[in-house]
PDB file as gemmi writes it, atoms N, CA and C in Angstrom:
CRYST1    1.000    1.000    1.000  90.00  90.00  90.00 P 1                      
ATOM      1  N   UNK A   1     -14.501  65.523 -57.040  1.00  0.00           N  
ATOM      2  CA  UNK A   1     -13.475  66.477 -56.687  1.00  0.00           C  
ATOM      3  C   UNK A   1     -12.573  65.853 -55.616  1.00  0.00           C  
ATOM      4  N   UNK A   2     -11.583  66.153 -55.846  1.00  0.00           N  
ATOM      5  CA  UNK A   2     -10.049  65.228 -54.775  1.00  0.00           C  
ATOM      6  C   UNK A   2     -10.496  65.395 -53.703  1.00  0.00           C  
ATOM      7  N   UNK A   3     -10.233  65.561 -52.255  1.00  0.00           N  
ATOM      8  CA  UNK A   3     -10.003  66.077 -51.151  1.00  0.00           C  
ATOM      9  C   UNK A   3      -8.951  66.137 -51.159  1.00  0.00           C  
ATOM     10  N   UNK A   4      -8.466  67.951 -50.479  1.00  0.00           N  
ATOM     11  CA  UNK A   4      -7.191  68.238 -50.261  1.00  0.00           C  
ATOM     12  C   UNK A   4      -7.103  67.894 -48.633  1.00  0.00           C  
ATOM     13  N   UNK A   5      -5.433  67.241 -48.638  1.00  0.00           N  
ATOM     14  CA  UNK A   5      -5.333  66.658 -47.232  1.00  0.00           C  
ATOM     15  C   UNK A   5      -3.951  67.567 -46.550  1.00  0.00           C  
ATOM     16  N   UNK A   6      -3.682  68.181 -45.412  1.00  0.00           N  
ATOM     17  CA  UNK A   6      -2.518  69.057 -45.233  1.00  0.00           C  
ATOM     18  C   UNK A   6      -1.496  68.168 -45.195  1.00  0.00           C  
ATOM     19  N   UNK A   7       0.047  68.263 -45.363  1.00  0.00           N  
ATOM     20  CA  UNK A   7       0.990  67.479 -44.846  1.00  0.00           C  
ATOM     21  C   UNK A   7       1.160  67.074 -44.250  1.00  0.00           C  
ATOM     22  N   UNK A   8       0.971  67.760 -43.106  1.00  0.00           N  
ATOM     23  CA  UNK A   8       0.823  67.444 -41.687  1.00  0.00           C  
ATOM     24  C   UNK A   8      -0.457  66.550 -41.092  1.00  0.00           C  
ATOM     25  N   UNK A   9      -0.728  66.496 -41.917  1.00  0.00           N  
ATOM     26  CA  UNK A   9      -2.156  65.544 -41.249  1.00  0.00           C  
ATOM     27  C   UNK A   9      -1.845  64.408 -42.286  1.00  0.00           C  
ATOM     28  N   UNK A  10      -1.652  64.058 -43.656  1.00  0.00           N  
ATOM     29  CA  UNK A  10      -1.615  63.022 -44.273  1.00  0.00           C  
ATOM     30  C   UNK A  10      -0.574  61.927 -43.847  1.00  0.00           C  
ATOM     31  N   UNK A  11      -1.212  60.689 -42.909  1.00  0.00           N  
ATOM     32  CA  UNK A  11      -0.097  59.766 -42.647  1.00  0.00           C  
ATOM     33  C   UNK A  11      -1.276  58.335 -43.205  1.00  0.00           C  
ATOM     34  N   UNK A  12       0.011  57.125 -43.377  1.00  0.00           N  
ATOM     35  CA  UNK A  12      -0.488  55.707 -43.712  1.00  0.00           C  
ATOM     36  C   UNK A  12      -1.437  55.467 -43.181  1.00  0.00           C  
ATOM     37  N   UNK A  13      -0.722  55.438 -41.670  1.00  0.00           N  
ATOM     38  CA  UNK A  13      -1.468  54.674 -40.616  1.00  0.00           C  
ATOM     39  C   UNK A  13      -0.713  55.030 -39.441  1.00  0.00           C  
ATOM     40  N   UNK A  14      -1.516  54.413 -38.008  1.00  0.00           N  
ATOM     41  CA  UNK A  14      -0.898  54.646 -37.184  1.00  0.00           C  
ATOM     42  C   UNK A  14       0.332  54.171 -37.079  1.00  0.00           C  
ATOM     43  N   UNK A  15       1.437  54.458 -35.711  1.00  0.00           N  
ATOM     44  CA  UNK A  15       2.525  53.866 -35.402  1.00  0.00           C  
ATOM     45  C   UNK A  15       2.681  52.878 -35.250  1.00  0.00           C  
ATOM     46  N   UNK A  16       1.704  51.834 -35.099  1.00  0.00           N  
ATOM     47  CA  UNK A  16       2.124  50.719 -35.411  1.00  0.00           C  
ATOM     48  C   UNK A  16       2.644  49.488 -33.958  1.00  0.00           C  
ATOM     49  N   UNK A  17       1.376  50.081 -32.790  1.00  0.00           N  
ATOM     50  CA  UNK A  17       1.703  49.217 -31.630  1.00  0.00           C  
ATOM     51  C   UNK A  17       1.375  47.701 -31.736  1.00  0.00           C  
ATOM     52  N   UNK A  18       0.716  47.173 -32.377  1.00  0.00           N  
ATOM     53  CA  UNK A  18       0.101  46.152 -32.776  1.00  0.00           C  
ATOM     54  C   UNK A  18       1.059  45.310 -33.499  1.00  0.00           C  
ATOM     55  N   UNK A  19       1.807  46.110 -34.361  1.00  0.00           N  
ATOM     56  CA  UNK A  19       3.278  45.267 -34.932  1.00  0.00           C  
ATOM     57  C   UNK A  19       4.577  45.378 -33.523  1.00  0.00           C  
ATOM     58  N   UNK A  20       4.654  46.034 -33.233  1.00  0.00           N  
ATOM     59  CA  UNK A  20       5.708  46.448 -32.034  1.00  0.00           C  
ATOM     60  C   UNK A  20       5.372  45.424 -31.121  1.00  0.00           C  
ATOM     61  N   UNK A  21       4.105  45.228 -30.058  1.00  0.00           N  
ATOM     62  CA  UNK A  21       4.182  43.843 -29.897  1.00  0.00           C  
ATOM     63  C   UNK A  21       4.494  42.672 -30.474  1.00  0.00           C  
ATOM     64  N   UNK A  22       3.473  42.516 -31.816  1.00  0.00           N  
ATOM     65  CA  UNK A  22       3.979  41.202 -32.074  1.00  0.00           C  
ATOM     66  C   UNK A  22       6.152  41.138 -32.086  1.00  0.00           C  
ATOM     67  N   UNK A  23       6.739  42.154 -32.657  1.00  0.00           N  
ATOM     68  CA  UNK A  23       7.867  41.901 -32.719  1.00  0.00           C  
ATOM     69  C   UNK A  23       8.450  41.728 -31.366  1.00  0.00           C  
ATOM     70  N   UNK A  24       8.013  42.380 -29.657  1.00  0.00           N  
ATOM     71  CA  UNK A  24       8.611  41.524 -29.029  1.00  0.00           C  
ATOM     72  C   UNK A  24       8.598  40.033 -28.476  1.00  0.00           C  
ATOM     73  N   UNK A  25       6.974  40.372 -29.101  1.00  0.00           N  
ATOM     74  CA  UNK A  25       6.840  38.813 -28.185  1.00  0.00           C  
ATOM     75  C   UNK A  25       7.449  37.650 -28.970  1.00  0.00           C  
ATOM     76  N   UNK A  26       7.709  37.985 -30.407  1.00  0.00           N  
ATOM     77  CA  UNK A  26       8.746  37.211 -31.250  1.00  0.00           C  
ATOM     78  C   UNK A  26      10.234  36.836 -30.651  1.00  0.00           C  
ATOM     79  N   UNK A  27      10.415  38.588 -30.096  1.00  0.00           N  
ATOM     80  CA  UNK A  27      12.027  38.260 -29.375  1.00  0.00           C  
ATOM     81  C   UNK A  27      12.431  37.589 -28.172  1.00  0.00           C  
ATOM     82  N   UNK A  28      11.118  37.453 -27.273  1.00  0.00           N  
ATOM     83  CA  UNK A  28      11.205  37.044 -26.367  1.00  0.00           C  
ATOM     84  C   UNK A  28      11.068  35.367 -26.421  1.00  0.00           C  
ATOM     85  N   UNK A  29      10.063  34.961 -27.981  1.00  0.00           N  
ATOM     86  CA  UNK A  29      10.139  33.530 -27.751  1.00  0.00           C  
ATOM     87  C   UNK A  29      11.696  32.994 -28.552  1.00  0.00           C  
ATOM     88  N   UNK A  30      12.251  33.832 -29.135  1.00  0.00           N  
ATOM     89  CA  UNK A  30      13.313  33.397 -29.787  1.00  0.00           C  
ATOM     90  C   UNK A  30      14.606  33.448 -28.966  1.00  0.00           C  
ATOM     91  N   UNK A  31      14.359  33.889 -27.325  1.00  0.00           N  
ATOM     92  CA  UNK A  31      15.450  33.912 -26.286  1.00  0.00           C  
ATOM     93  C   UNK A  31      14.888  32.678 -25.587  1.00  0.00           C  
ATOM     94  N   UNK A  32      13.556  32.631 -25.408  1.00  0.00           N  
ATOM     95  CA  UNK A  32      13.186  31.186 -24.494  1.00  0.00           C  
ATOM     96  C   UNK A  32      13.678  30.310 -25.613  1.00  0.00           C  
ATOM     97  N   UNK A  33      13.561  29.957 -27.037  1.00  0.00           N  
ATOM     98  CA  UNK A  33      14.156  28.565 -27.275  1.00  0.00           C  
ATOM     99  C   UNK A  33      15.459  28.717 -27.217  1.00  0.00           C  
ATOM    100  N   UNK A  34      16.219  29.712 -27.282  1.00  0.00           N  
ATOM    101  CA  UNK A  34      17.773  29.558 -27.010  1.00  0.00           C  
ATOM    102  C   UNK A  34      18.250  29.016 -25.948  1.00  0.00           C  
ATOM    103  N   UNK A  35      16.899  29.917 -24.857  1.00  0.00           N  
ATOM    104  CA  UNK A  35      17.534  29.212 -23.481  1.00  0.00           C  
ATOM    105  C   UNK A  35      17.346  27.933 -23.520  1.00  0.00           C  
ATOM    106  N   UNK A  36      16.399  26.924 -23.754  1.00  0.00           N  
ATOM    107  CA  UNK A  36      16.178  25.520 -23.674  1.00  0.00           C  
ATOM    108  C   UNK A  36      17.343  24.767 -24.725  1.00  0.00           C  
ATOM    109  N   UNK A  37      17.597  25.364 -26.063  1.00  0.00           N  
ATOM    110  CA  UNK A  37      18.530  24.697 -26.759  1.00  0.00           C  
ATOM    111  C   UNK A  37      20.072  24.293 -25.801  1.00  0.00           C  
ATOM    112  N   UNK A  38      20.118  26.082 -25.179  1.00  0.00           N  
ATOM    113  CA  UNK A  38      21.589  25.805 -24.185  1.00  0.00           C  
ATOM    114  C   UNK A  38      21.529  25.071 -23.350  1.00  0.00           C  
ATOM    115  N   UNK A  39      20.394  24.595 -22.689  1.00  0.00           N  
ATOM    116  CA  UNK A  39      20.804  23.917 -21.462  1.00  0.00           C  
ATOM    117  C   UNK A  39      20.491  22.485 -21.641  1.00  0.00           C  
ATOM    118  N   UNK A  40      19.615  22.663 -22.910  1.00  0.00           N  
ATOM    119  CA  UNK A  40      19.764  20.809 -23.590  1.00  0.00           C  
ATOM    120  C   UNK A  40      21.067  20.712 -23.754  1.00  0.00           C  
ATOM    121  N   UNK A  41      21.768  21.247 -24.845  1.00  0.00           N  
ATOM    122  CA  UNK A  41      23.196  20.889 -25.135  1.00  0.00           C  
ATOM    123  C   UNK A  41      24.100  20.638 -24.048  1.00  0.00           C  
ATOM    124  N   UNK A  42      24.021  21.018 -23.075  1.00  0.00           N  
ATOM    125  CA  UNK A  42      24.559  21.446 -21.756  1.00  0.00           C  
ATOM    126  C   UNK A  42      24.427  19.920 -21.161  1.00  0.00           C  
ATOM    127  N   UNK A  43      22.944  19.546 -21.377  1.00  0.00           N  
ATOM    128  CA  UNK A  43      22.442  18.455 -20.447  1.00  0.00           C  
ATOM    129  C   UNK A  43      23.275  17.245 -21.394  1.00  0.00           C  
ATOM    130  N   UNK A  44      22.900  17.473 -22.764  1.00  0.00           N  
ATOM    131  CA  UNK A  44      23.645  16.203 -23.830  1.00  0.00           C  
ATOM    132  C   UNK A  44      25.313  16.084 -23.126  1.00  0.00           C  
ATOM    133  N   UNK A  45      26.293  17.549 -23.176  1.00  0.00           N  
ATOM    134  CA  UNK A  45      27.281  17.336 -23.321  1.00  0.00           C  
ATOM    135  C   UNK A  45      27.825  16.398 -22.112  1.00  0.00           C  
ATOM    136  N   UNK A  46      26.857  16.835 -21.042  1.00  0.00           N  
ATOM    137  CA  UNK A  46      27.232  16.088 -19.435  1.00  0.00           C  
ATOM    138  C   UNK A  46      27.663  14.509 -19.644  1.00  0.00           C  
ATOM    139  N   UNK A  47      25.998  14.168 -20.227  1.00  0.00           N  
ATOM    140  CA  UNK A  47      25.617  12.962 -20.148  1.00  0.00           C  
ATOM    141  C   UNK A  47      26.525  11.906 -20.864  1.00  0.00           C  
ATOM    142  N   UNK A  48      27.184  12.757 -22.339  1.00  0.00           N  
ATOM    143  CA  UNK A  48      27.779  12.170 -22.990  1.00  0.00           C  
ATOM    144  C   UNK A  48      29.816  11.723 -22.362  1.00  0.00           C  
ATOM    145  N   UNK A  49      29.926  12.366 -21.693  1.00  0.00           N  
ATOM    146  CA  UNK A  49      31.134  12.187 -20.994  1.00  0.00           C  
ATOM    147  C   UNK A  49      30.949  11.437 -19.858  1.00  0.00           C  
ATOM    148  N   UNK A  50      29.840  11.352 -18.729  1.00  0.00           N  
ATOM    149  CA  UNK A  50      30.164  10.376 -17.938  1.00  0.00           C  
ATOM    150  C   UNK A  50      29.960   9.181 -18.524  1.00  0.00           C  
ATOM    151  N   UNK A  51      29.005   8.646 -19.714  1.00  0.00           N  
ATOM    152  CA  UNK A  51      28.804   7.673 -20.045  1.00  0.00           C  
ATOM    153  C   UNK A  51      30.011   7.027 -20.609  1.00  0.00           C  
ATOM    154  N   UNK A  52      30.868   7.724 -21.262  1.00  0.00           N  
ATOM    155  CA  UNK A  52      32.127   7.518 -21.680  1.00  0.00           C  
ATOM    156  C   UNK A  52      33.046   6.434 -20.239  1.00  0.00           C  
ATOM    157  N   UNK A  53      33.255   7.523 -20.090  1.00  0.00           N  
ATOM    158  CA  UNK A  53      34.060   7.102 -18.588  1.00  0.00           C  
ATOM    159  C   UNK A  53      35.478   7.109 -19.020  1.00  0.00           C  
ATOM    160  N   UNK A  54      36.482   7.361 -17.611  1.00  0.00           N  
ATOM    161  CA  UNK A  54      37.600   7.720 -18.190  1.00  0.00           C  
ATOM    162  C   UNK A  54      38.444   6.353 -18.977  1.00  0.00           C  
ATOM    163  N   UNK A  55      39.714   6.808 -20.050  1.00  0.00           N  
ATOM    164  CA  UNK A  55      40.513   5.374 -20.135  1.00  0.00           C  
ATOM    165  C   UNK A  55      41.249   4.888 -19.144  1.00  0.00           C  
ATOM    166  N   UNK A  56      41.737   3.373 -18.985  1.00  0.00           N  
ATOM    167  CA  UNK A  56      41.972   2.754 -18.252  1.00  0.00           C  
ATOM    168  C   UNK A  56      43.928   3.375 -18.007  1.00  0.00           C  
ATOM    169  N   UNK A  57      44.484   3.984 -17.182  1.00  0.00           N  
ATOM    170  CA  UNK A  57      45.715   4.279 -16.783  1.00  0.00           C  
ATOM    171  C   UNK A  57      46.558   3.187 -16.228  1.00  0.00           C  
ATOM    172  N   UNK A  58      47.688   3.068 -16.538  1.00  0.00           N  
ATOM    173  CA  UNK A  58      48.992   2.613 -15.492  1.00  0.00           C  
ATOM    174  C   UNK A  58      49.406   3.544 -14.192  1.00  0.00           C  
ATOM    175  N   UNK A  59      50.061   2.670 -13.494  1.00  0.00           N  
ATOM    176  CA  UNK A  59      50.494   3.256 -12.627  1.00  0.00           C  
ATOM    177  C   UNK A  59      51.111   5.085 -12.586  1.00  0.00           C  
ATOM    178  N   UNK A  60      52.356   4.881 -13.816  1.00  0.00           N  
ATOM    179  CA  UNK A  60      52.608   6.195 -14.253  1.00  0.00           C  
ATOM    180  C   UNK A  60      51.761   7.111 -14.452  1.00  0.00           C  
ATOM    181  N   UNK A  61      50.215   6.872 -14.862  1.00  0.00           N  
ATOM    182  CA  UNK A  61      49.321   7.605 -15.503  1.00  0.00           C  
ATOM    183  C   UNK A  61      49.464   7.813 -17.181  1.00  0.00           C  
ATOM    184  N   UNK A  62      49.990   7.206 -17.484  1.00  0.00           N  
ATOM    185  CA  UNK A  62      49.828   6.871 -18.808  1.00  0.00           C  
ATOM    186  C   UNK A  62      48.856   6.154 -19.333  1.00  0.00           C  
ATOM    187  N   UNK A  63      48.125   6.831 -20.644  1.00  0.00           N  
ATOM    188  CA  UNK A  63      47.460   5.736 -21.449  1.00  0.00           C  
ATOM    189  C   UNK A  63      48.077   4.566 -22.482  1.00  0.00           C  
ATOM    190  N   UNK A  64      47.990   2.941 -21.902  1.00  0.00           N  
ATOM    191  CA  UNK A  64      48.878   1.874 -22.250  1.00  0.00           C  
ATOM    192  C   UNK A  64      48.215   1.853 -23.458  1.00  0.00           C  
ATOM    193  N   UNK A  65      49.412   1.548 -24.507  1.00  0.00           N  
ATOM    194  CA  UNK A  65      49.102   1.590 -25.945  1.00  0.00           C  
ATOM    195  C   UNK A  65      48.031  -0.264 -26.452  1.00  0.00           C  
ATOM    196  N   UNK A  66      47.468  -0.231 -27.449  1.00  0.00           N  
ATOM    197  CA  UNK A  66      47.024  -1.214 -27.625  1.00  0.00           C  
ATOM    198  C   UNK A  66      45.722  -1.942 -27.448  1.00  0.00           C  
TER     199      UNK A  66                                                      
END                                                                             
């Protein structure tokens, strides 16, 4: 014989704290690698311009062709 269950009482499962964590601690590691990506890029873009160094100018401040 079935068991009758009221509406009000028939649910899946609970709310679901166990997923709710895992989803922040997802969001939170997906802001820490952003932060490290930005401040790598940050660190690349530095590095890559002083290594450059500026071009060589004339007096005028012009860059001499050639």
């Amino acid at each position: 014989m079935p068991k009758i269950v009221p509406e009000d009482k028939a649910r899946q499962g609970r709310w679901g704290w166990h997923t709710f964590r895992i989803l922040i601690a997802a969001l939170l590691l997906a802001f820490i690698a952003w932060g490290i990506a930005e401040i790598y890029g940050n660190m690349i873009d530095k590095t890559s311009t002083t290594e450059q160094g500026e071009l060589p100018r004339n007096e005028q401040g012009e860059i001499p062709k050639g």
